[in-house]
N, CA and C of each residue as an Amber inpcrd file, in Angstrom:
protein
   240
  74.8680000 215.4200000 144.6250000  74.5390000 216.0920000 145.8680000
  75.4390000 217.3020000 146.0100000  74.7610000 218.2560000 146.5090000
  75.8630000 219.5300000 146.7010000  76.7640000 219.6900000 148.1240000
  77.5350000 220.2270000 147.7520000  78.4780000 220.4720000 148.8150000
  77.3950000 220.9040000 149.9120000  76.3310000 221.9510000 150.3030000
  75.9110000 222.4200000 151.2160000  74.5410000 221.6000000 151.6200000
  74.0680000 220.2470000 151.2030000  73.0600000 219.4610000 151.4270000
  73.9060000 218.4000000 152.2380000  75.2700000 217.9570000 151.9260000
  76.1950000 216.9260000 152.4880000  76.7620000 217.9710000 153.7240000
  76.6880000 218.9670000 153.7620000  77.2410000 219.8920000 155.2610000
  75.7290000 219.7750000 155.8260000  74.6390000 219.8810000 155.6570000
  73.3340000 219.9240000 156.6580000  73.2880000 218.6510000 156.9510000
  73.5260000 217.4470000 156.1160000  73.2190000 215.7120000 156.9220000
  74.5750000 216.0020000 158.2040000  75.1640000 216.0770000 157.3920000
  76.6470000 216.4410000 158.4170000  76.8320000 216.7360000 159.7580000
  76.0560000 217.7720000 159.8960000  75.9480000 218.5210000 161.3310000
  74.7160000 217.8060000 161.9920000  73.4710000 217.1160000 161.2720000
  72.8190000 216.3260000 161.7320000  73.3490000 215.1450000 162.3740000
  74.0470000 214.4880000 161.7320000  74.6720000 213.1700000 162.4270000
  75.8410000 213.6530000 163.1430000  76.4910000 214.6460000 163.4210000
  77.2050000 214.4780000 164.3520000  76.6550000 215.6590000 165.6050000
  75.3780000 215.9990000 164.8410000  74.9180000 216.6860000 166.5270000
  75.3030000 218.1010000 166.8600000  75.6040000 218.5380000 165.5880000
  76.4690000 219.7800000 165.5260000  75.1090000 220.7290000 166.0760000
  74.8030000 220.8820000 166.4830000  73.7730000 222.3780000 167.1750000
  73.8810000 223.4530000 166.5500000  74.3390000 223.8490000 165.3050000
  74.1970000 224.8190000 164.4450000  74.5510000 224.6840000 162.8440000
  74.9920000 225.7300000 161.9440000  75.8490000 225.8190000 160.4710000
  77.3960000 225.2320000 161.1260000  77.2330000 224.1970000 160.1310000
  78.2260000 224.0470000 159.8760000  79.0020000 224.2000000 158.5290000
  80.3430000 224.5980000 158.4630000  81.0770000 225.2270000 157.4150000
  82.0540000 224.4830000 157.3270000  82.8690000 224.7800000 156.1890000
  84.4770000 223.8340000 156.0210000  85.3600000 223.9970000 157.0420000
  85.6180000 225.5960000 157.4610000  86.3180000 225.9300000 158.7200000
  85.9940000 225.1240000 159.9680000  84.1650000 225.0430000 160.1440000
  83.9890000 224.2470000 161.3270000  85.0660000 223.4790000 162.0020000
  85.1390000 223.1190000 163.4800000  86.0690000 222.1570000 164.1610000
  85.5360000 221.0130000 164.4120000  86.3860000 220.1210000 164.0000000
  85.8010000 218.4820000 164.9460000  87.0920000 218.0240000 165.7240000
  86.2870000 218.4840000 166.6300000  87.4820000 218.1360000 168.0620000
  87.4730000 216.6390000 168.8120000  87.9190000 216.3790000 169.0810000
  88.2930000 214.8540000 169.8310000  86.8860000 214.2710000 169.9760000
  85.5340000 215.5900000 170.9290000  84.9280000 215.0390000 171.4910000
  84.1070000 214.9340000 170.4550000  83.4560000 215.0480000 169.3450000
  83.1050000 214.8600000 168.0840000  83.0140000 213.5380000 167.4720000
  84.0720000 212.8980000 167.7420000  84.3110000 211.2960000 167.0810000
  84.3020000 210.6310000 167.8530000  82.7820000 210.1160000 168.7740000
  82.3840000 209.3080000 169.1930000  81.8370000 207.3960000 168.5180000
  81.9050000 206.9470000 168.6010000  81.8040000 205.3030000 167.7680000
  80.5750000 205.3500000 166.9630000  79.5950000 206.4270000 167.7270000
  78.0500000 206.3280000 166.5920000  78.6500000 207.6260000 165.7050000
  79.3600000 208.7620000 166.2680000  79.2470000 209.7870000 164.9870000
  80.4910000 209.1880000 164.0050000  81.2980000 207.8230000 164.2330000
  81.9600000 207.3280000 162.7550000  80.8610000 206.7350000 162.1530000
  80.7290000 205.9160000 163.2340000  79.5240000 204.6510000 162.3310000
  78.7420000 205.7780000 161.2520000  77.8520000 206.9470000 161.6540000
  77.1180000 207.5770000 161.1750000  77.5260000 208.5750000 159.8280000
  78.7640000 209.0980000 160.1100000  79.8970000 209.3560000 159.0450000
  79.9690000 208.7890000 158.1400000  80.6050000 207.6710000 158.1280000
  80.9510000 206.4500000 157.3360000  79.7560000 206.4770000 156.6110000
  78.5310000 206.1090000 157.1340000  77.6640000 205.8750000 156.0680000
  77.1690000 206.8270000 155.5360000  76.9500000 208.5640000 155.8650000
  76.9220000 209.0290000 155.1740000  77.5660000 209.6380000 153.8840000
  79.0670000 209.3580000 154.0090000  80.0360000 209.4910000 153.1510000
  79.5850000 208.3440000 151.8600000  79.6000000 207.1270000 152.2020000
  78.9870000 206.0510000 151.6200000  77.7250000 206.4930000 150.5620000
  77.2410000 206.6520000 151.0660000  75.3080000 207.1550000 150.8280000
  75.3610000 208.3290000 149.8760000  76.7150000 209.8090000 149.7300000
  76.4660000 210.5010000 149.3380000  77.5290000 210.6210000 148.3960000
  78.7060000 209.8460000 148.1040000  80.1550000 209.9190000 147.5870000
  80.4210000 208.3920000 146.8500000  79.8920000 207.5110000 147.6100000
  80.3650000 206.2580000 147.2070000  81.6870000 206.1050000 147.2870000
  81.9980000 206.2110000 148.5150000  83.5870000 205.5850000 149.0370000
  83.2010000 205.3530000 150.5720000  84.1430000 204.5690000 150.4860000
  84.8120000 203.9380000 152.2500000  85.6980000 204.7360000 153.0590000
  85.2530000 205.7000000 153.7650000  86.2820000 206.1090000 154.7560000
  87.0190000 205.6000000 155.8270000  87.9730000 204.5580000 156.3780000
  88.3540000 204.3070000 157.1380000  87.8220000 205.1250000 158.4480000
  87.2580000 204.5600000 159.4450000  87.0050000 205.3660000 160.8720000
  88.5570000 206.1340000 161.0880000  89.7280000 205.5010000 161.4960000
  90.8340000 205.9200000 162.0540000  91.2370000 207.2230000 160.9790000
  90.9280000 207.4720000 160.0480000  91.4620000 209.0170000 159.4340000
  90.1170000 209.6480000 159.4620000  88.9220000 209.6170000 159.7670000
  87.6890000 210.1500000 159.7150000  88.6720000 211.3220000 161.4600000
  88.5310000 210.2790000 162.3410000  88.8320000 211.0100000 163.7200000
  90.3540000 211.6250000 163.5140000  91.0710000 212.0770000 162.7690000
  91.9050000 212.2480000 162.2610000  91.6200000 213.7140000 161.7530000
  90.6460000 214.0920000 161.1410000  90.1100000 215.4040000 160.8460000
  90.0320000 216.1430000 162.0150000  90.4540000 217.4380000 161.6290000
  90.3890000 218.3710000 162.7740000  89.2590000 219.6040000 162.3300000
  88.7830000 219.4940000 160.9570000  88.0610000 220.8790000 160.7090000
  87.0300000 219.8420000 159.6090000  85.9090000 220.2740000 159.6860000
  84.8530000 219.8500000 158.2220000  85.8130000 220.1980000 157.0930000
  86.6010000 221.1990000 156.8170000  87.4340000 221.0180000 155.3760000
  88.3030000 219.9770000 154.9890000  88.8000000 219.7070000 156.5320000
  89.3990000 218.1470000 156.2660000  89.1370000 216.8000000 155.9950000
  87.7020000 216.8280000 156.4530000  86.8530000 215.7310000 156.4560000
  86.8190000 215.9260000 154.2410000  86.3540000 217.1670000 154.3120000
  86.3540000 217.0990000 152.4060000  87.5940000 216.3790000 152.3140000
  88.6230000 217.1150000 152.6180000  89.5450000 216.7290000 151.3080000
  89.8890000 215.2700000 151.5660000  89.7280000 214.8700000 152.8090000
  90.1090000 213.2190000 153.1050000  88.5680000 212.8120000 151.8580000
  87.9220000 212.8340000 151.6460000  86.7590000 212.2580000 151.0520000
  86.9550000 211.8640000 149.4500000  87.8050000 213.5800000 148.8130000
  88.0320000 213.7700000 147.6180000  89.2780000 213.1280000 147.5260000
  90.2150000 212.8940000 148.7200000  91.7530000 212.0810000 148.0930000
  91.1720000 210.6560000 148.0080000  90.0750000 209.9820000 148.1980000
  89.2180000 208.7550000 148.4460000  88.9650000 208.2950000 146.9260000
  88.6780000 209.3300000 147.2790000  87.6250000 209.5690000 145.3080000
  88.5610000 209.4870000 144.5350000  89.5530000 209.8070000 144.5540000
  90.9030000 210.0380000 143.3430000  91.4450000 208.5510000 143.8600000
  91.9910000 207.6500000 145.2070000  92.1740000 206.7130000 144.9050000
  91.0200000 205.7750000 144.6770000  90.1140000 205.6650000 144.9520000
  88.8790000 205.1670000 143.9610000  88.6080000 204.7320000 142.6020000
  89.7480000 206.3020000 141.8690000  89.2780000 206.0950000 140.5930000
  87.9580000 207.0180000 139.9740000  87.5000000 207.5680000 140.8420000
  86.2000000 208.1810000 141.2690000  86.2880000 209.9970000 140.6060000
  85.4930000 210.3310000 139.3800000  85.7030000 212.0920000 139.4720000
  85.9660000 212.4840000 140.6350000  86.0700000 214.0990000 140.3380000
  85.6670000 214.5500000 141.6950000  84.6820000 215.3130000 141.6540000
């Protein structure tokens, strides 16, 4: 899956109302209990790893949400 097909589910499940980019912000009000639940499984669905909810809401920008995904993948065991 490409980086910019996993940013369009992205902004879908969390309701984002426009492009979203790596810079994008996810601010407090962002990480509501359905947009982890919904997270989580898309991370799942498109990466094959487990994101803990508590560092998902922990991200402050979509670039962070990557690199929390890819340090996943490396303890995984997982390319990148």
């Amino acid at each position: 899956m490409s980086n910019q097909a996993f940013l369009d589910e992205l902004a879908e499940a969390l309701d984002y109302g426009g492009a979203i980019t790596a810079d994008s912000p996810l601010g407090e009000d962002i990480w509501n209990s359905m947009a982890i639940v919904s997270v989580i499984g898309l991370i799942d669905e498109h990466f094959d790893v487990t994101v803990p909810g508590e560092a998902l809401q922990k991200c402050a920008t979509v670039g962070a949400l990557i690199a929390l995904i890819e340090q996943q993948r490396k303890l995984d065991g997982e390319p990148s």
